[in-house]
N, CA, C and O atoms as a GROMACS GRO file, in nm:
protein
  304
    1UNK      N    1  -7.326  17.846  -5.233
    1UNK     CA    2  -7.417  17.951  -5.275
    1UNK      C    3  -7.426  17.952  -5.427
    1UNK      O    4  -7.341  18.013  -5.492
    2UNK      N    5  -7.534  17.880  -5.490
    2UNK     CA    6  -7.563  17.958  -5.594
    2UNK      C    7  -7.610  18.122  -5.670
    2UNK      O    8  -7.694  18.204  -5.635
    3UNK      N    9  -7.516  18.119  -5.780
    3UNK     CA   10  -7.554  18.318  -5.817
    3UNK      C   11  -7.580  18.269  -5.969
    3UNK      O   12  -7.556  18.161  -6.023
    4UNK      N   13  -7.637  18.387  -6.016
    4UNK     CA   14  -7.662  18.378  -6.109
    4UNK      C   15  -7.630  18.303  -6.232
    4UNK      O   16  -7.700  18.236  -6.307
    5UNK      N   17  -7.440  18.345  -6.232
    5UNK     CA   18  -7.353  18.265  -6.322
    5UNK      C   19  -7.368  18.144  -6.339
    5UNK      O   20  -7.397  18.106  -6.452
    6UNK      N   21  -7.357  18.064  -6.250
    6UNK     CA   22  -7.351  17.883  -6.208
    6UNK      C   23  -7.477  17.856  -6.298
    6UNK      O   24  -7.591  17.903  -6.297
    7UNK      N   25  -7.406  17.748  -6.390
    7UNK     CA   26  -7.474  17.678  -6.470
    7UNK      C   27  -7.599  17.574  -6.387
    7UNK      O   28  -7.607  17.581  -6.264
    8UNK      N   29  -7.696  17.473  -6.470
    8UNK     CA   30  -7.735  17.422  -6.433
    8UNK      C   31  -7.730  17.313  -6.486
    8UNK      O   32  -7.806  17.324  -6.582
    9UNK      N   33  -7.665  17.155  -6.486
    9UNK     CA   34  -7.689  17.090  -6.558
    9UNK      C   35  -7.751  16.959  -6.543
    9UNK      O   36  -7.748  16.902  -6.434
   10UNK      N   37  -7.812  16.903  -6.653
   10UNK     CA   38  -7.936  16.785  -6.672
   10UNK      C   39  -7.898  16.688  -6.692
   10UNK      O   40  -7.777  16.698  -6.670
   11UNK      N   41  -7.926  16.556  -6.731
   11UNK     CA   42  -7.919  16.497  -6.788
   11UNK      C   43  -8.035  16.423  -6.875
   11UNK      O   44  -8.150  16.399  -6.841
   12UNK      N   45  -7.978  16.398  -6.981
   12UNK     CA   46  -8.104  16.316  -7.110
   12UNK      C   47  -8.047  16.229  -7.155
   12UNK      O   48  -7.929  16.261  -7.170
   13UNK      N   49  -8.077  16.090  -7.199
   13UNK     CA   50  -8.128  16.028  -7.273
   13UNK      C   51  -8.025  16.068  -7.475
   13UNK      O   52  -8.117  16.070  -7.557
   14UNK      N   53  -7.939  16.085  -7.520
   14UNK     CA   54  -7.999  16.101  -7.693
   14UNK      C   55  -7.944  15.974  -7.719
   14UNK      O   56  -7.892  15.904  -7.632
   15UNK      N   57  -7.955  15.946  -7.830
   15UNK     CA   58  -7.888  15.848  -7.910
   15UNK      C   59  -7.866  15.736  -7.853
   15UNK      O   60  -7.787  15.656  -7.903
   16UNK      N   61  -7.952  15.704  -7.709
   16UNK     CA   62  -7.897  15.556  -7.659
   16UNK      C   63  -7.799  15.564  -7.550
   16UNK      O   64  -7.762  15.482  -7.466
   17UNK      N   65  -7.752  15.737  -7.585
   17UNK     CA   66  -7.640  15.797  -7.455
   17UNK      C   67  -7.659  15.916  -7.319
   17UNK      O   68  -7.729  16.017  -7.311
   18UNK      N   69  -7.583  15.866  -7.243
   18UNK     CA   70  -7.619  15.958  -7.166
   18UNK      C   71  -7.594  16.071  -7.219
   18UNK      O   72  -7.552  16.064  -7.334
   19UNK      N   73  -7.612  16.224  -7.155
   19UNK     CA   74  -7.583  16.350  -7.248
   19UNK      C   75  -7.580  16.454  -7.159
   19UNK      O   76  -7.694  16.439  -7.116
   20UNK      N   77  -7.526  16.570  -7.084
   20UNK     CA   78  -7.549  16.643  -7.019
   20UNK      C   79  -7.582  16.782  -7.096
   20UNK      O   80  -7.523  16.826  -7.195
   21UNK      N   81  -7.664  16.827  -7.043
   21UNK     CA   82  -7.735  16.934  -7.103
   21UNK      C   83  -7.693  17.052  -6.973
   21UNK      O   84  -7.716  17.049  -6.852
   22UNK      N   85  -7.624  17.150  -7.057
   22UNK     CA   86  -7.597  17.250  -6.945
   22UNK      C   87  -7.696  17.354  -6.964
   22UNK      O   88  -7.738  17.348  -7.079
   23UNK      N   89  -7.751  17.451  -6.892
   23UNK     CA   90  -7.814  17.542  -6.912
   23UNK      C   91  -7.752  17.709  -6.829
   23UNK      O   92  -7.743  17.727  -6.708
   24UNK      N   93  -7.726  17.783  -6.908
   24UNK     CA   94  -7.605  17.896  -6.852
   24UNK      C   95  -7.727  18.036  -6.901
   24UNK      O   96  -7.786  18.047  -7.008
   25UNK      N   97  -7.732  18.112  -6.800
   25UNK     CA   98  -7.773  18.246  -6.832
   25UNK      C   99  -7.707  18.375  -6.931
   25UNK      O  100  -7.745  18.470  -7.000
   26UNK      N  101  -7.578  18.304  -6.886
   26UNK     CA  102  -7.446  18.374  -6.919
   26UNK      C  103  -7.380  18.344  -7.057
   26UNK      O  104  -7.421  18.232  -7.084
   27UNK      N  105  -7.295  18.388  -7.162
   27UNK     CA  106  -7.201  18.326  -7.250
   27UNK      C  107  -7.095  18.267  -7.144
   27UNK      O  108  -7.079  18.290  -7.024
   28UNK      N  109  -7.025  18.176  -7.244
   28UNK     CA  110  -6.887  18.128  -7.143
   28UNK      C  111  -6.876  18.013  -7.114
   28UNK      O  112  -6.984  17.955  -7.104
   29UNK      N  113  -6.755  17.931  -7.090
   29UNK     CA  114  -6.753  17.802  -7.092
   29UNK      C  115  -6.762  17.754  -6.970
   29UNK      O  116  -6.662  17.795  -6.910
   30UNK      N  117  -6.856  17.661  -6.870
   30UNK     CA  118  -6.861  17.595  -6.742
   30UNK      C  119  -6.730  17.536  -6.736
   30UNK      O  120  -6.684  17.492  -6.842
   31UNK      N  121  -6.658  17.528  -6.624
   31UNK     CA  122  -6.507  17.476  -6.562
   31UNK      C  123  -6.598  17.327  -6.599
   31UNK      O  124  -6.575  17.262  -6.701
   32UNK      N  125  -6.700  17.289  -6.501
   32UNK     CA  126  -6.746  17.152  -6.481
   32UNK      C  127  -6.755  17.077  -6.636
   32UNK      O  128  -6.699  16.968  -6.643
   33UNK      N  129  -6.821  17.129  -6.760
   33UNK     CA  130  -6.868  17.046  -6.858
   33UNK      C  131  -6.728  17.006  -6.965
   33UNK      O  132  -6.707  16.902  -7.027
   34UNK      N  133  -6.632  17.148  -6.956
   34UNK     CA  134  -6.488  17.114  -7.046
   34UNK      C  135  -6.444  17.030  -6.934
   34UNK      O  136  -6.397  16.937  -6.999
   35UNK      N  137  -6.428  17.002  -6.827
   35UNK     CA  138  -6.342  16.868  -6.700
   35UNK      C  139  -6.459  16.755  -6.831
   35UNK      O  140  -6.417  16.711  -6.938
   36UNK      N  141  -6.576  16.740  -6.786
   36UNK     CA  142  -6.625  16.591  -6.861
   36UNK      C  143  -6.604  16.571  -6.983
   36UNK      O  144  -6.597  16.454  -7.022
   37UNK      N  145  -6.589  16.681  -7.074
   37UNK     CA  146  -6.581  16.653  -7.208
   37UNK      C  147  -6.421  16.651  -7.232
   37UNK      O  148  -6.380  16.672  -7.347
   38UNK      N  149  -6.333  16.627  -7.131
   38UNK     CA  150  -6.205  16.613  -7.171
   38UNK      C  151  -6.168  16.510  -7.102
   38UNK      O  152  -6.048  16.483  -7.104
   39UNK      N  153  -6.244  16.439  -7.035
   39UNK     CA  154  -6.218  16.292  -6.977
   39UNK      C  155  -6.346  16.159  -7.008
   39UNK      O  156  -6.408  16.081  -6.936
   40UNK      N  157  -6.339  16.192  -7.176
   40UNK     CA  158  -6.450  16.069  -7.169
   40UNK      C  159  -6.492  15.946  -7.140
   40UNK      O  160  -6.601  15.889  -7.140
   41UNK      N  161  -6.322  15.901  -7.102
   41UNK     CA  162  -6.287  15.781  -7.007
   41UNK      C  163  -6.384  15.735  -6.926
   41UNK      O  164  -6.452  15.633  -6.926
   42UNK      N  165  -6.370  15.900  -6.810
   42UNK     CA  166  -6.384  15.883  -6.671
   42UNK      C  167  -6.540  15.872  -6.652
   42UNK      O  168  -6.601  15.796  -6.577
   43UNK      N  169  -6.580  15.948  -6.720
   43UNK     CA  170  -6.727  16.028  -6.740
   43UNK      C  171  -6.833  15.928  -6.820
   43UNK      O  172  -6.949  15.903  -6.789
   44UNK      N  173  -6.758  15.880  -6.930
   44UNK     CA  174  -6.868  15.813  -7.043
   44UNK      C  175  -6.980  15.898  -7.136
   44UNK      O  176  -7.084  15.868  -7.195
   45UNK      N  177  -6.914  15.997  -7.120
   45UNK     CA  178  -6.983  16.109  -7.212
   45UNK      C  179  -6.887  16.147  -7.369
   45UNK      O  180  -6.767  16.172  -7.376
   46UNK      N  181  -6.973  16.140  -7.466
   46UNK     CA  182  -6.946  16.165  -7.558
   46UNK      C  183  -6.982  16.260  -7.645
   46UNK      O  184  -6.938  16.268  -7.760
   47UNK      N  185  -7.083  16.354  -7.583
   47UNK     CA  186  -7.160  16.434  -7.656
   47UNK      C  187  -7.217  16.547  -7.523
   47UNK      O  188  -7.234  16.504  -7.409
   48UNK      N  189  -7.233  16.652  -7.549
   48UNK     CA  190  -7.291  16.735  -7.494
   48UNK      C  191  -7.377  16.871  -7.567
   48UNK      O  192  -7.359  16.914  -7.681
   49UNK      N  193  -7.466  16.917  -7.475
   49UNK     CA  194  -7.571  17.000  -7.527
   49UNK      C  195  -7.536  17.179  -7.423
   49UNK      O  196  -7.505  17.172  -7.304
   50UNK      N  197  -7.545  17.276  -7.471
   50UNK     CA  198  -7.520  17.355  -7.417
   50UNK      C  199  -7.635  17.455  -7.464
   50UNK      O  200  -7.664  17.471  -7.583
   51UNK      N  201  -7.714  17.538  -7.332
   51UNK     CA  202  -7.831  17.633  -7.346
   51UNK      C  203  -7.806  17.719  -7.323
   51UNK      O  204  -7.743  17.721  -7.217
   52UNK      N  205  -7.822  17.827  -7.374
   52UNK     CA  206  -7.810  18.004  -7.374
   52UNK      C  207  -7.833  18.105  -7.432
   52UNK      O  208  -7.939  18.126  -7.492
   53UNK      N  209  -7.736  18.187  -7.424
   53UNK     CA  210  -7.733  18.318  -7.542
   53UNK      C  211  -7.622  18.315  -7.646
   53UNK      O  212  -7.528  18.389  -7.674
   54UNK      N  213  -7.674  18.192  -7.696
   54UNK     CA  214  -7.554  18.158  -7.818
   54UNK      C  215  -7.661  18.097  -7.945
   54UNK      O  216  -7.774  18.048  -7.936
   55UNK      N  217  -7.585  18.119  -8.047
   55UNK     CA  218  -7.621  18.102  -8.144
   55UNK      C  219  -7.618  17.911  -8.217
   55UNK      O  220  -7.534  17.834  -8.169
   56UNK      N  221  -7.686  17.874  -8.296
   56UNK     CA  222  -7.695  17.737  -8.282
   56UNK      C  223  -7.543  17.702  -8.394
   56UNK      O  224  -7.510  17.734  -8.508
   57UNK      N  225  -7.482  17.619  -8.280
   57UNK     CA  226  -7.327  17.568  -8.352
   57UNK      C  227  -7.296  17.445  -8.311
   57UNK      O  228  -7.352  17.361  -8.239
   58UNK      N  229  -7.168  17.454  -8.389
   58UNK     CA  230  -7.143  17.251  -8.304
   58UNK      C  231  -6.973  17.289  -8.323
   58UNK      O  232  -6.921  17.353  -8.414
   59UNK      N  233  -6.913  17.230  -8.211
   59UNK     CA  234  -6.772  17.276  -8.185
   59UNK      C  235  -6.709  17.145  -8.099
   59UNK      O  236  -6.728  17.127  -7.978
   60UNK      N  237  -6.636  17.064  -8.181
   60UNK     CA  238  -6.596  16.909  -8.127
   60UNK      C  239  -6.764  16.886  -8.133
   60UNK      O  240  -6.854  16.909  -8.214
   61UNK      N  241  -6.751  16.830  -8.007
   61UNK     CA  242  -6.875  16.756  -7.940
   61UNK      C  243  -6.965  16.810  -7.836
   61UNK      O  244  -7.026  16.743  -7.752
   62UNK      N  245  -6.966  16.912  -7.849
   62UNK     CA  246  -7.080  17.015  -7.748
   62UNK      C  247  -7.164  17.071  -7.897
   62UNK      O  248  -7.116  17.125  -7.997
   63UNK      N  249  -7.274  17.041  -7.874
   63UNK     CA  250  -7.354  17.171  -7.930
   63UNK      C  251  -7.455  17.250  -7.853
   63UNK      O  252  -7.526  17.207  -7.762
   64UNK      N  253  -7.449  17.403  -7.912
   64UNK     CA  254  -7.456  17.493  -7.836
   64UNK      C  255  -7.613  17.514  -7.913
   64UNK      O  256  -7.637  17.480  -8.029
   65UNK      N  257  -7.709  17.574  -7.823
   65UNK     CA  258  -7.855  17.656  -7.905
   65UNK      C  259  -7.858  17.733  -7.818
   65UNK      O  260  -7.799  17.738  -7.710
   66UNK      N  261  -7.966  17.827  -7.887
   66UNK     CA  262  -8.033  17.946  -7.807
   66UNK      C  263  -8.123  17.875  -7.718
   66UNK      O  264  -8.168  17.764  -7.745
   67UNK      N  265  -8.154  17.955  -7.586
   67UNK     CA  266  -8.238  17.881  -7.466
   67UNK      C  267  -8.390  17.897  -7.513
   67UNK      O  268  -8.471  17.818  -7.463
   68UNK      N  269  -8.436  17.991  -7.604
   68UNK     CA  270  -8.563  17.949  -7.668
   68UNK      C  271  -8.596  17.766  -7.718
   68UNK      O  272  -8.703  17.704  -7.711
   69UNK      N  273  -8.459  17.718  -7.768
   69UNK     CA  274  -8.514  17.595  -7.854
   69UNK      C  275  -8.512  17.496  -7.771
   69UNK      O  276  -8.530  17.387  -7.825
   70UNK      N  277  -8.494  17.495  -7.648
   70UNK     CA  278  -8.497  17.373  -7.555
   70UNK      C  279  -8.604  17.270  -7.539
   70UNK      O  280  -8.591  17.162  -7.482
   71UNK      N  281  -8.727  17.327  -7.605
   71UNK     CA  282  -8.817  17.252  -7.644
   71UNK      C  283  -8.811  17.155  -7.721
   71UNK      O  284  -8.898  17.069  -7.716
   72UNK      N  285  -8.696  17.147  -7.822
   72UNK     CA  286  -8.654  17.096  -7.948
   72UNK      C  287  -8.590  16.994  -7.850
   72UNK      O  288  -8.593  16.874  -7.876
   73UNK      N  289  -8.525  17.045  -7.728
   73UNK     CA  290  -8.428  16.854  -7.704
   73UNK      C  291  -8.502  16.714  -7.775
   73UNK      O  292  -8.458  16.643  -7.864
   74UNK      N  293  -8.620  16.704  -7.707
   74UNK     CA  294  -8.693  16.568  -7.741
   74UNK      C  295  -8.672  16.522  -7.864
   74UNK      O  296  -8.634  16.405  -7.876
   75UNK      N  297  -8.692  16.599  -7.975
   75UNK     CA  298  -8.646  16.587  -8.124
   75UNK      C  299  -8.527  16.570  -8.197
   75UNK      O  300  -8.520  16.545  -8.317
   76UNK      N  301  -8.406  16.590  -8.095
   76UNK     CA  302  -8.285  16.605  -8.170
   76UNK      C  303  -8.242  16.481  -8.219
   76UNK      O  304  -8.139  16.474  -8.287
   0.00000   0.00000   0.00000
């Protein structure tokens, strides 16, 4: 059952890399995206994108925007 909370996540294309793009209604960290971004081994992810009600930051290797700028992925 999906509810509200449960993220949604994508995948894109940046830099030549794969990239998962989470998209959360909510603040708060997905269980699923800290498991990939702490096994880059397993995963082959090196970078991640996070959408919400957060302010635009970069923390390790997730960066976070407001869900207005998602338009901006293509450009990053």
């Amino acid at each position: 059952m999906i509810t509200r909370t449960d993220p949604v996540i994508f995948l894109m294309r940046y830099k030549g890399q794969c990239t998962p793009v989470e998209c959360k209604a909510t603040t708060g960290n997905a269980k699923s995206m800290r498991t990939v971004m702490s096994h880059p081994e397993k995963y082959h992810v090196t970078s991640a994108i996070k959408l919400g009600d957060y302010n635009i930051g970069r923390k390790d290797q997730l960066l976070t925007l407001p869900m207005y700028m998602a338009f901006l992925l293509k450009d990053i």
